[in-house]
N, C-alpha and C positions, 0 to 999 in steps of 0.2 A: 106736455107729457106728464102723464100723473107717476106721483113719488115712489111709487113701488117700481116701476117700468124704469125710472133714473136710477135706482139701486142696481137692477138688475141688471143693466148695462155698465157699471162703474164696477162690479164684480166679474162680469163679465171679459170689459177691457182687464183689470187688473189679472185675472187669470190667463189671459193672450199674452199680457209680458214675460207671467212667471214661466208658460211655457214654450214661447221663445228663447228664455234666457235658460231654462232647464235642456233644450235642443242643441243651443251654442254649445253652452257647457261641457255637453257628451261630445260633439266634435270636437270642442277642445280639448279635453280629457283623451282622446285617441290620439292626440296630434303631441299634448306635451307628456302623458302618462298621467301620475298621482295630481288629483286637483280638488282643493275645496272652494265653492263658489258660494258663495252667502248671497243674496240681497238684502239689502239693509234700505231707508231712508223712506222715504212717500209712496214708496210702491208697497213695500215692506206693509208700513202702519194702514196705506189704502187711503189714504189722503192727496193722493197725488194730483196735478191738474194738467192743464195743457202742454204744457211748457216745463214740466221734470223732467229731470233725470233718471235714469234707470241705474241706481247705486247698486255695484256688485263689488264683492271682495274676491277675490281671485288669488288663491295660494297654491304655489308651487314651486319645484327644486330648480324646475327647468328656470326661474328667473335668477339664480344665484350666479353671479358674476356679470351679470349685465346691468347699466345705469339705469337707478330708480329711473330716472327722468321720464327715458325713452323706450324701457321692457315695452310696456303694453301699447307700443306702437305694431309689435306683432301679432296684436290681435285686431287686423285692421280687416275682416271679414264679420265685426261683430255687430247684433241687432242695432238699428238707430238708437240715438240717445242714448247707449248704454257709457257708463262712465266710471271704467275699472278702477279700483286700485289695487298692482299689482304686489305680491308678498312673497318674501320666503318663509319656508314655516318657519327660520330663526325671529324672522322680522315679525312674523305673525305673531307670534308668542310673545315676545317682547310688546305689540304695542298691547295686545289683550291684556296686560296688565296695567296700562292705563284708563283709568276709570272712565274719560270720554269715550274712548272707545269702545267701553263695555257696555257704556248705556247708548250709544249708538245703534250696536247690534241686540241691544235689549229686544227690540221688533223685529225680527228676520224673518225672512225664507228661504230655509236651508235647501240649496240645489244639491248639490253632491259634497261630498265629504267625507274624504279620501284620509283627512288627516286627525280628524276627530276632535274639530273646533268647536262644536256644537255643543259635547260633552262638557268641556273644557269651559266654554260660557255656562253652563249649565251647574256648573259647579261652585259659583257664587266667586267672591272678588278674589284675585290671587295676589299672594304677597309681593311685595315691589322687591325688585331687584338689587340683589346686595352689590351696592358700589365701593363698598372697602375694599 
């Protein structure tokens, strides 16, 4: 297969995830209300291979009071391979001030963004959290 035609189709698939997981999104967004959904990781940057994951960030209120562990076990109608993690915007906030995580979602693709994480990465690193 010549290299233009391999491009074309790895842009191709990678656009069939984002909207897949732009589709789920909007269902889910109906089903829990306010939602920000990121992807982030090898789908994200377009490096991905056979065998990724489909990394999405998933922030909402509706997960507030339920065990990290097992929240996004009710998102069990979601695309293959996708591999949430779920967030409250407290939690979101809090880890977006850790620098991993900022340079994780350095490469994204913002699905919906209900809470204005986007900006918020966008805004360059934020102070760490006063633990006094």
């Amino acid at each position: 297969m010549p290299l233009d035609e391999v491009i074309k189709a790895r842009l191709a698939e990678r656009e069939r995830v984002v909207d897949e997981v732009r589709a789920y999104a909007l269902r889910l967004r109906e089903r829990l209300g306010k939602l920000t959904a990121i992807l982030y990781g090898s789908y994200a940057r377009g490096d991905f291979n056979l065998w990724s994951d489909v990394d999405v960030v998933m922030i909402s209120e509706h997960f507030r009071g339920r065990d990290f562990v097992t929240r996004c076990v009710e998102l069990d109608d979601a695309p293959p391979r996708l591999e949430p993690i779920c967030w409250t915007p407290e939690e979101a906030a809090k880890a977006l001030r850790k620098p991993w995580w900022r340079e994780a979602l350095r490469h994204r693709v913002v699905i919906v963004d209900d809470y204005g994480v986007a900006q918020l990465l966008d805004s360059g690193p934020q102070p760490a959290p006063d633990t006094a």
